[in-house]
N, C-alpha and C positions, 0 to 999 in steps of 0.2 A: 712491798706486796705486789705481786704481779697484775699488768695491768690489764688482765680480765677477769680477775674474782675481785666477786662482791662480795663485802663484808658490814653487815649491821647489827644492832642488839636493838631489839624492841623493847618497849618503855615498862617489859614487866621482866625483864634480863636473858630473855635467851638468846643464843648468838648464832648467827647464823651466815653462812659460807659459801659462796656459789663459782663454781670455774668452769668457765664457757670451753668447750674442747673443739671448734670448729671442724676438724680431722677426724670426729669418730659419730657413727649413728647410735650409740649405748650413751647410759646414765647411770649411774652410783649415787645412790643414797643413804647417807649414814645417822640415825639418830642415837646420840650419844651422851649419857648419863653421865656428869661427873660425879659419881657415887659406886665404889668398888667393895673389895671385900678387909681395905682397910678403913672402910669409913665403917663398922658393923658394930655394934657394939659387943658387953661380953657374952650375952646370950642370943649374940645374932649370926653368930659365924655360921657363913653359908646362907644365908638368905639373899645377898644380891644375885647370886647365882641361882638359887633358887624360884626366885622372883624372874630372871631369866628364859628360865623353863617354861615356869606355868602361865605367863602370859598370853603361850601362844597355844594354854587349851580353852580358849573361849573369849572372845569380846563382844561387846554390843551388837557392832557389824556383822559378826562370825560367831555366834555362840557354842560351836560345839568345833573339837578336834578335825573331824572330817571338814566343813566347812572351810578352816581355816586353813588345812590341808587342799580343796580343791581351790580355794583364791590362790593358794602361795604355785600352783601349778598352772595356772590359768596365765600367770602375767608371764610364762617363756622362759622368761630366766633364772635369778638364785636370790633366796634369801634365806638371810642365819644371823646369827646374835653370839654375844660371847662374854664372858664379864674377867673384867681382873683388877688386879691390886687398885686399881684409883678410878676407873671405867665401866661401863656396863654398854655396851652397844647392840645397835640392831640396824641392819644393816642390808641392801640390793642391788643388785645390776641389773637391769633390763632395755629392752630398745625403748628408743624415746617415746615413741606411739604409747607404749604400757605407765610410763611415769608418772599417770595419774592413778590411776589402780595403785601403783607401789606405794607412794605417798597416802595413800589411805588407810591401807592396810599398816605400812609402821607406824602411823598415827592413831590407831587403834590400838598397838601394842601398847603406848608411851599412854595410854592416857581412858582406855574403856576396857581395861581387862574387867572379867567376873569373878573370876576366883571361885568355881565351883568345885563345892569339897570334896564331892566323891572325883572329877578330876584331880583336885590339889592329892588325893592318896595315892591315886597310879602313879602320877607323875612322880611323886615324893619314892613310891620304888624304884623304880628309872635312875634317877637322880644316886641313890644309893646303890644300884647295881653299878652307874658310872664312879664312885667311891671306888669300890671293888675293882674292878678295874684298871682304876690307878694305881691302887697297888701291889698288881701284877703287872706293870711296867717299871720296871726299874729305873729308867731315867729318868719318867715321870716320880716317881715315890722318892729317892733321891734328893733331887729338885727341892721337893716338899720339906723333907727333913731338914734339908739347909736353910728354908726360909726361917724355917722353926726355930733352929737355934741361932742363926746370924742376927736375929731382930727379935729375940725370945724378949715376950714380957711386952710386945706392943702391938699393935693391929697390923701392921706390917706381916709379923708371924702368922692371920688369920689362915686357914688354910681356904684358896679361893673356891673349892666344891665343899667345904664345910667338913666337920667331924660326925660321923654317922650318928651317934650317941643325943645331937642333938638336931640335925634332920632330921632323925626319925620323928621327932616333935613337931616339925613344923606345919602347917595348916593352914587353911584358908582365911584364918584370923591373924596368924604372922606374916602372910604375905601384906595381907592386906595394909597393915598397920605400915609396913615396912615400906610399900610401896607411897601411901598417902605423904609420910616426911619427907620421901627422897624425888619422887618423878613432880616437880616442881620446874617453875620459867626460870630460873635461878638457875637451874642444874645441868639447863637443857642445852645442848650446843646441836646444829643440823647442819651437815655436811653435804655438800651435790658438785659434781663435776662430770659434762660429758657435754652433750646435745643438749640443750639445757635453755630456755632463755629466763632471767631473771625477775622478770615481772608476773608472767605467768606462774612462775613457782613459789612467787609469793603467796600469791594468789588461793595456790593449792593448800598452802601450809595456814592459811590466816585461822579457817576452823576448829586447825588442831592447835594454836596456840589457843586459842581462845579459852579452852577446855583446860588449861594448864594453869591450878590452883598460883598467886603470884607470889607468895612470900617460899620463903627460903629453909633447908633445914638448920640447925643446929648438928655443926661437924664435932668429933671428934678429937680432941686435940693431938697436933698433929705431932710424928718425934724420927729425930733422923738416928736416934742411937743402936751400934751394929756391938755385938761382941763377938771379941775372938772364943771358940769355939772349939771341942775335937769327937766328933761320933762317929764309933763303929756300931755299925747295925749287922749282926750275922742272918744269912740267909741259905739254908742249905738247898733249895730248889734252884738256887740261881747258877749258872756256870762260871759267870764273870762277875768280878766286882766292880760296884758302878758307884762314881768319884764325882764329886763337886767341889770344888777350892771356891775360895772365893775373897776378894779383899774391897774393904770400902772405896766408894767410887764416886764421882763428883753428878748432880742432880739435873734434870733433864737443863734447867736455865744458869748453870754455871758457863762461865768464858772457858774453864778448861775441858767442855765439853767435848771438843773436839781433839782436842790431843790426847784425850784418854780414849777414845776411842780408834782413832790410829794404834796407840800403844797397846790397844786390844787385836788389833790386825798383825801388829807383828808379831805378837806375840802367841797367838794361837788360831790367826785368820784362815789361814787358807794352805795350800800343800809348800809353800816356801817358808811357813812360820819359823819359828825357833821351837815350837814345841812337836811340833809336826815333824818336825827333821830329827830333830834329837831323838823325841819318844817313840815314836813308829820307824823313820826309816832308818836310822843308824841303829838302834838299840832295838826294834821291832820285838816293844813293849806291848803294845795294844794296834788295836785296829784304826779305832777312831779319838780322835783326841781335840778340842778345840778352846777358845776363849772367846766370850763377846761382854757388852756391857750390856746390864740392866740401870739405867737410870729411872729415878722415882721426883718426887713432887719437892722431898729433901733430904732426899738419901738415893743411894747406889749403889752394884755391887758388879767391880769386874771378877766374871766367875771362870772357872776353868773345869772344863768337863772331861772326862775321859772314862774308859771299861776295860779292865784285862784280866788274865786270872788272879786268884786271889794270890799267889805266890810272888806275883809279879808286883804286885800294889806296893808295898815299900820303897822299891825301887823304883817306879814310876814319881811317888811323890817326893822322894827323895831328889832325883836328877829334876823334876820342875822346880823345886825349892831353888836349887845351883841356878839354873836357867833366870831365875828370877832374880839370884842376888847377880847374875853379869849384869843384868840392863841395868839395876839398880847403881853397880859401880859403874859402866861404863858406859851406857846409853846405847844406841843404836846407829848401825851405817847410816850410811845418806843414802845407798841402794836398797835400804830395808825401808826407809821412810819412802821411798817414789814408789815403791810398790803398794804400802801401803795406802799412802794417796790416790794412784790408779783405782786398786779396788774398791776406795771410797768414793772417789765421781764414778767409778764405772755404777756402782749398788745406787746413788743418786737416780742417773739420766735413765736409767731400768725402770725406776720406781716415778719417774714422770710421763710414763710412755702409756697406760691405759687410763681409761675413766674411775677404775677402782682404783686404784693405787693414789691415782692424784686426791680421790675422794679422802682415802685414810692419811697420806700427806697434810691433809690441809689439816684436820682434826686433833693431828698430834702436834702441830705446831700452836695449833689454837688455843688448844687444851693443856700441853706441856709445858709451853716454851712463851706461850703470851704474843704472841708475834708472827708476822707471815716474811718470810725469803722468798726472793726470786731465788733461781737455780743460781743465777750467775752469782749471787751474795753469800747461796751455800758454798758454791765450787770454791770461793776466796775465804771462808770460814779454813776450808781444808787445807789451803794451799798456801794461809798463814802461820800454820804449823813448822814449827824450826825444832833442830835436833835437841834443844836446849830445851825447847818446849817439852820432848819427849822426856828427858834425862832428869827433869824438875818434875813430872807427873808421876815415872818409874820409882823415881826415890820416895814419892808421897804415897803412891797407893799400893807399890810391892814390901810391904812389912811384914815380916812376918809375927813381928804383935799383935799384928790388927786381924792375923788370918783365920778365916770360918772353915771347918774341913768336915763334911759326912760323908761315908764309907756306906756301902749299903752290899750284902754279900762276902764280909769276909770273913776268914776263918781265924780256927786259934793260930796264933804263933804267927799270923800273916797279918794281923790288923796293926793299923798306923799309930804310932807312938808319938808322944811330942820330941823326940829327940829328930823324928825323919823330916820335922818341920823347920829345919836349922841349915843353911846350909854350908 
């Protein structure tokens, strides 16, 4: 753990995170729910998100929209919230003079919202025009589809904005409920790094723990099982057709966490990839084309995305399959691995350089991984990676058994068959 963040849990379990930044006059503060849209049950999908929204039309402090609209303009800088598969966050930056304002204001979100109904309706429009929305982005709907069927049949699959059919239900008495089991001391982890001194910020935060019912919910049981998959979705308004692959991946606290994600860099990181060179500039297949990992709590999924016309789709998926069975037989240069090591400490020392960055750094190691790294423990994580490492992760997570595949826009006679998934 680095040796200027503080790290404690208080005696009713929230955890709490503090990194002094000497170098900067800004603060970050992150209050963060371990409770996502895989913890929902089956008539809840879409309520952590949901619950996201509506918090911030009214609390004790701020009882109505406007209010809580001129506080969040008042403290200078930015605040915004966001919820996903395993988190729910809410989230600031502002100069250090405002860090008492900020801390009050996200401590009213976590813990005195109102829930007023005729709010909870508007907002529930909102929430469903953002639906909408989604799926008139292709990449986004996509995305979605792939969750659906890669981890069909578990909470995993929920979809994070919820199914319109059953937002449209929800109300001031589902938030409510929703929020009473989940925003508990148990749940709660608080993140800060900037300008910062530790005792004082205790200080700030002691009222809002105080308010924080102490027992715990009743999770979900949890399940890392992925199946392989094949959907085409036809879409005649689209131009291109938008691609998701995707194969099981190792979970945010495995040891091969890190070589599967190298194996993610060379593979679809950056303009030197093997998929980038192959599908765009030799074969200028598509435009854009890439690969990264999503790791979960215990399960994964390194995905591969790409868009071209529909005519071109077969053969796109076709040549990644080939691509994918080389590494599998023959692993990777030693000049494909320093590269992608480069661009892994380079994406590192990036992400330790502001007060926000180091704030969600800390959270996702807290929260993910159980544990704090110094940089320099990360940088030797990376740079323990061996070619054998790669060529043992290649062969485990590029199967094509194991592979999830949704099409989203193509046509007849263009769509992907299980033979183009062979290579």
């Amino acid at each position: 753990m680095p040796k200027s963040t503080l790290r404690t849990v208080t005696p009713a379990g929230t955890e709490i995170l503090i990194e002094q930044l000497p170098h900067v006059r800004s603060c970050a503060v992150g209050f963060w729910v371990r409770r996502g849209s895989r913890h929902e049950g089956p008539a809840e999908e879409g309520l952590a998100h949901f619950l996201e929204h509506t918090v911030f039309k009214g609390t004790a402090g701020y009882p109505t929209p406007d209010e809580m609209a001129a506080a969040t303009d008042r403290l200078g800088g930015h605040v915004d919230a966001f919820t996903g598969k395993e988190v729910a966050c809410f989230y600031g930056k502002v100069l250090s003079d405002q860090l008492p304002e900020l801390v009050h204001l996200l401590g009213e979100l976590v813990t005195a919202p109102l829930f007023d109904p005729e709010e909870m309706a508007r907002e529930r429009s909102v929430i469903l025009e953002e639906i909408a929305q989604s799926e008139d982005q292709p990449d986004d709907w996509v995305s979605e589809l792939f969750y659906g069927g890669f981890w069909a049949g578990t909470p995993m699959a929920h979809p994070i904005l919820g199914r319109p059919e059953q937002v449209s239900g929800f109300g001031a008495a589902e938030a409510r409920a929703f929020f009473d089991h989940t925003y508990r001391a148990p749940n709660l982890v608080i993140t800060a790094a900037g300008a910062i001194a530790p005792k004082p910020f205790l200080e700030l935060l002691r009222p809002i723990l105080e308010r924080l019912p102490m027992t715990t919910d009743h999770l979900p049981g949890a399940t890392s099982r992925t199946r392989p998959f094949l959907l085409n979705v036809p879409r005649k308004d689209l131009q291109q057709a938008n691609l998701v692959m995707g194969f099981p991946a190792p979970d945010h606290c495995s040891q091969d966490r890190a070589a599967a994600h190298l194996l993610s860099h060379v593979l679809g990181g950056g303009m030197a990839s093997r998929l980038f060179l192959e599908l765009r500039e030799r074969r200028g297949l598509c435009y854009q084309v890439g690969s990264y990992l999503s790791p979960y709590a215990d399960t994964g999924a390194l995905q591969i995305t790409a868009s071209c016309a529909p005519a071109q789709l077969r053969e796109l998926v076709q040549r990644t399959m080939v691509e994918c069975a080389r590494i599998r037989k023959k692993g990777v240069a030693a000049d494909e691995l320093d590269r992608a090591k480069l661009q892994a400490r380079t994406s590192l020392v990036f992400s330790q350089e502001s007060s926000s960055s180091r704030m969600f750094s800390l959270a996702h190691q807290a929260i993910h991984q159980g544990q704090l790294q110094t940089l320099d423990e990360q940088m030797a994580e990376i740079e323990a990676v061996t070619l054998d490492d790669l060529l043992r992760m290649a062969q485990a997570l590029l199967d094509p058994a194991q592979l999830g595949l949704s099409a989203l826009g193509t046509r007849r006679g263009c769509d992907i068959r299980p033979q183009d998934l062979v290579a």
